[in-house]
N, C-alpha and C positions, 0 to 999 in steps of 0.2 A: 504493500500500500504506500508505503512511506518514498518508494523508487517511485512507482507513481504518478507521486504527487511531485516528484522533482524535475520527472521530466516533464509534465507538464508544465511548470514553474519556467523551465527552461525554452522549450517551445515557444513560449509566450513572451518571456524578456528578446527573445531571437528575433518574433515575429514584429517587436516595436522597433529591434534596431534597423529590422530592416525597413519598415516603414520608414522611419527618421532618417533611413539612410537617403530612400526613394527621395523623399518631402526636399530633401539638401538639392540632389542630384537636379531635384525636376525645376531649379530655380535657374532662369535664363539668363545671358547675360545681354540680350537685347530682349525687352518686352512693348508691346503695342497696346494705347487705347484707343477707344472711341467715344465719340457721343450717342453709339447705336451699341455699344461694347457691354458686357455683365462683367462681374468680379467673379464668378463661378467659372469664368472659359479660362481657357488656358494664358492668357493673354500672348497669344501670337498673331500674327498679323493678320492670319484669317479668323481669328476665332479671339476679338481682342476684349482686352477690360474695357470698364467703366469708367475708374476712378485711379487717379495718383496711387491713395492709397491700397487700393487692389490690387495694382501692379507694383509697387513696393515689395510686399511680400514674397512676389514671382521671380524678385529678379537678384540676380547675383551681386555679390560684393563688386565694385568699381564696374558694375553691368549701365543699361539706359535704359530709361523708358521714355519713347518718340510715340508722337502724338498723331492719327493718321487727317483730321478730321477738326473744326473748329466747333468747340464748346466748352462749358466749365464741368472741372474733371476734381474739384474740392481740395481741400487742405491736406499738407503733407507735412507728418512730422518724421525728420531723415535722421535716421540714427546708423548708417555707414554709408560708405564712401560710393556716388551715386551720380548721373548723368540725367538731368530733368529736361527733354527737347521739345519746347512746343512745335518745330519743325517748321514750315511755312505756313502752318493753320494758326501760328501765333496764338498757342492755347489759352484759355482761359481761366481765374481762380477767382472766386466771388468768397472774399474773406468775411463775410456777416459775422460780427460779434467774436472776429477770430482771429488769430494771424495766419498769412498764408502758408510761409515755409518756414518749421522750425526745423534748424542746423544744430544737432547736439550727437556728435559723435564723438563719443567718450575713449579713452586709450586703453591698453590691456587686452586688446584684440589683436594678435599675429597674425589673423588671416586680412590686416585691415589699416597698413601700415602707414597709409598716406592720408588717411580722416580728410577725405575731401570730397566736397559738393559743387555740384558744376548747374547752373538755370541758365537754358539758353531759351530765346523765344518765346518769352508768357508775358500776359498783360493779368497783373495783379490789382486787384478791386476791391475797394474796402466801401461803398456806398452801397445807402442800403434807407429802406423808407421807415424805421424805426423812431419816431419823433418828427417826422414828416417829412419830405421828398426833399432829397439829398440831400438827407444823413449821412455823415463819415460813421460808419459802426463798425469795422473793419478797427484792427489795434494797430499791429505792423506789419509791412508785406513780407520781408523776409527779415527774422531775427533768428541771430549768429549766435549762441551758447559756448561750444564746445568743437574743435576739431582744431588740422591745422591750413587748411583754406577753404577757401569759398569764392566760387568764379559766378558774377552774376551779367550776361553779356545777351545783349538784342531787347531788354525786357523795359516793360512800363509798368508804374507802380501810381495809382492812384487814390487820392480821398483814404488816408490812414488817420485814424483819432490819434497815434503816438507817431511809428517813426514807419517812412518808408522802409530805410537798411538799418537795423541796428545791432551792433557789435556788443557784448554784453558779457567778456570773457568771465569763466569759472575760476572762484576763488580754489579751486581745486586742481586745478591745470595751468602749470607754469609755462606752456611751451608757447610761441610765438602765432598769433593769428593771423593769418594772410587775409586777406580780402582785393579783389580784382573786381571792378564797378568797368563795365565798357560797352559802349555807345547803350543808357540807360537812362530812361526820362522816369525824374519821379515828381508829380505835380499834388498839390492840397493836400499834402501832411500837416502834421506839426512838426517834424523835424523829415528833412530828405535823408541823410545821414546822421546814426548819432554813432561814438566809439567809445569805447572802455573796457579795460582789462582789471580784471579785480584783483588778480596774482600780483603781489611785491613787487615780482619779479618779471610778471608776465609783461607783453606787450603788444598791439596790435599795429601791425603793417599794411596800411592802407593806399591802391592804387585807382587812383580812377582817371581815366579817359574818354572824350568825348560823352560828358554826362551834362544831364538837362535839369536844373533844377527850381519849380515854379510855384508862387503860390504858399510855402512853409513858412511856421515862424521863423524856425530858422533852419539854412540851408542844409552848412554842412558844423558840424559839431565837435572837436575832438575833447573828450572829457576825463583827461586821468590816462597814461601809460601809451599812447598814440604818437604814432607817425604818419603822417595822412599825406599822399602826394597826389595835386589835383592839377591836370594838365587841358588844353583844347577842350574847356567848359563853360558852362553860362548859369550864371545862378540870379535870379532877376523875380520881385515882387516878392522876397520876404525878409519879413522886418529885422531881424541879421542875418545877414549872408554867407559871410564861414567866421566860425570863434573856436577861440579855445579856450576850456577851464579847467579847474581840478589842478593836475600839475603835470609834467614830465611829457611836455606836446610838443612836436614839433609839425607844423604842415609847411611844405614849400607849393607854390602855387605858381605858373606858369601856364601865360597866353589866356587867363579867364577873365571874363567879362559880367563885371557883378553893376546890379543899376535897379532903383527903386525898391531900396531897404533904408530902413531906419538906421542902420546901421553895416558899412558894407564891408570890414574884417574889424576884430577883436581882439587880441591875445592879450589874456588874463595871467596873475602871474607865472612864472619859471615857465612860461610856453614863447616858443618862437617862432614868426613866421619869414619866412623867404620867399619876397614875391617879385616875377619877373614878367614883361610884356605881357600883362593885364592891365586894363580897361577897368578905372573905377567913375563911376558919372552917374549923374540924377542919382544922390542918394542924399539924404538927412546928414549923415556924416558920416563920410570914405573909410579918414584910418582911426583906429580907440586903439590904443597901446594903455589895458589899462593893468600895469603893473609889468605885462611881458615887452618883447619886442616886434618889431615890423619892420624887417630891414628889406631896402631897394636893391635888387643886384643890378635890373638894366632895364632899359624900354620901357618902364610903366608910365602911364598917365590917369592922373590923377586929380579931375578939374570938372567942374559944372556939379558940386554940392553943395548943400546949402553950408556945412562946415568940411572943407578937405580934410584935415587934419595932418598929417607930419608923420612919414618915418622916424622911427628912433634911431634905429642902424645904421651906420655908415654904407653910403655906396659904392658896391665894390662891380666890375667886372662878373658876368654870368660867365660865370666855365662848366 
C-alpha cells in the first residue's frame, strides 16, 4: 500500500513538472494582439490576444509583443525585460484611473540580466469623462520603479493627472537607471518628465531627443540623484519649463526651444545646468539660478521676456 501511494505521489509531482515545464516552453519570444484577439489563443499571429497583459504572460524573457491592428489593448505592469510595438497601428492604452506602463523589474533573476523595457509606437491616454468631459483621470503614462533601462521611442503620452514619464528609482536598488525618451510628445500632464532615484547611491541617467513637451506645469523635472540630457526639443506652455530640485542634478541642455512659461529653467540648489544653442523667448522669466547654476557654453539666446535673467556661469566654448 505504502509503494503505492509513492508512486502515485511520484507520478503526480512528475506530471506538474512537466506541465511547468510545457507552460515555460510554450512562452514565445514574439507574441501578437489584436483588437479582434482573446487572451485564451495562443497569441500568435493567427490566433492572436486581446490585451498587453494576455500576451505578457505568452511571451519570453527579452521576447515582443507587436500589435497587428489599431485599438486599446489596457495597462501593462512589466516585471522583465520586454519589447512593447505598437507597430504602425500606433496602438493604443486608455489609462482611466491608472497608469499605463508600470517598469518594475526587480534583480536576482539570471535568466534576466539586462532588466530592460523597450515602448515603441503607442499613444498613451489618460482622459476620461469622470467629473465631466475631459477629465485627466489617467495618473502617469509610463512610471519607471525598478530595472536598468527603459527605451521609450515613437510614442504620445496624453492628459496624465501626475506625470507623463516618471522615474521613481527603489530605495532598494543601487544600480544606475537609464532612461532613452526619442522622438516622444507628451502634452496636458502635470509634469512631462519627472526623475528620482531614492538609493544614496543610486542615480538616474536620463536621455532625450527630439521630444515635445506641451501644456505641463512643469516640463521637465530633475529631483534628487539625476543626470538629464535634453537635446533637438521644444518645451512650450508650461509654467516651468525644465528645473531642478532636491540635490545632486545635473541637466545639460542643447538646441531646445523653451517659450511661454512662467518660468523657462530653474536650478535649485547643488544642481547645475549647461545650456547651449537654445532659444529662451516669451516667457515671464528665462533664467532662476535659485541657489544652483546656469552656465552658457555657446549660441544661446536669450531675449523677449518679460525678466531674462543672467547666467551664473562663466562662458566657456561648447566642446
Amino acid at each position: 500500500m505504502n509503494c503505492l501511494r509513492a508512486l502515485k505521489t511520484f507520478f503526480a509531482l512528475l506530471a506538474l513538472t512537466l506541465a511547468l515545464a510545457s507552460a515555460a516552453q510554450a512562452q514565445a519570444t514574439r507574441t501578437f494582439i489584436s483588437g479582434t484577439g482573446d487572451d485564451a489563443f495562443p497569441c500568435s499571429r493567427t490566433a492572436p490576444c486581446r490585451t498587453f497583459a494576455g500576451a505578457f504572460l505568452k511571451t519570453a524573457i527579452n521576447g515582443e509583443i507587436n500589435v497587428l491592428d489599431a485599438g486599446s489593448f489596457g495597462t501593462l505592469n512589466i516585471t522583465k525585460s520586454i519589447t512593447v510595438d505598437g507597430n504602425a497601428a500606433h496602438a493604443g492604452v486608455l489609462t482611466s484611473t491608472n497608469t499605463g506602463f508600470v517598469v518594475n523589474i526587480a534583480g536576482g533573476n539570471a535568466d534576466d540580466p539586462h532588466r530592460s523595457a523597450r515602448l515603441r509606437n503607442l499613444s498613451i491616454n489618460g482622459a476620461g469623462t469622470s467629473g465631466g468631459v475631459g477629465t485627466r483621470v489617467g495618473i502617469d503614462g509610463v512610471r519607471f520603479f525598478s530595472g536598468l533601462s527603459l527605451f521609450i521611442e515613437n510614442v504620445v503620452i496624453n492628459d496624465m493627472s501626475q506625470d507623463g514619464v516618471e522615474v521613481n528609482g527603489s530605495f532598494a536598488d543601487a544600480n544606475a537607471m537609464n532612461l532613452v525618451l526619442d522622438n516622444v510628445q507628451i502634452r496636458n500632464c502635470n509634469r512631462g518628465l519627472s526623475a528620482l532615484h531614492n538609493h544614496f547611491s543610486g542615480q538616474v541617467v536620463a536621455k532625450l531627443n527630439n521630444v515635445r513637451i506641451h501644456a505641463c506645469a512643469e516640463g521637465i523635472l530633475g529631483n534628487g540623484r539625476t543626470r538629464i540630457n535634453v537635446r533637438d526639443s521644444l518645451v512650450t506652455h508650461c509654467a516651468t519649463g525644465l528645473r531642478q530640485s532636491g540635490g545632486d542634478n545635473v541637466m545639460n541642455i542643447d538646441d531646445v526651444f523653451v517659450s511661454y512659461a512662467t518660468t523657462a529653467l530653474e536650478s535649485d540648489a547643488d544642481s547645475t545646468m549647461r545650456v547651449s544653442d537654445t532659444v529662451i523667448t516669451q516667457n515671464a522669466t528665462g533664467l532662476s539660478a535659485n541657489g544652483g547654476t546656469i552656465t552658457s557654453l555657446s549660441g544661446n539666446s536669450v531675449s523677449g521676456n518679460s525678466v531674462n535673467g543672467a547666467f551664473t556661469g562663466a562662458a566657456v566654448p561648447k566642446t
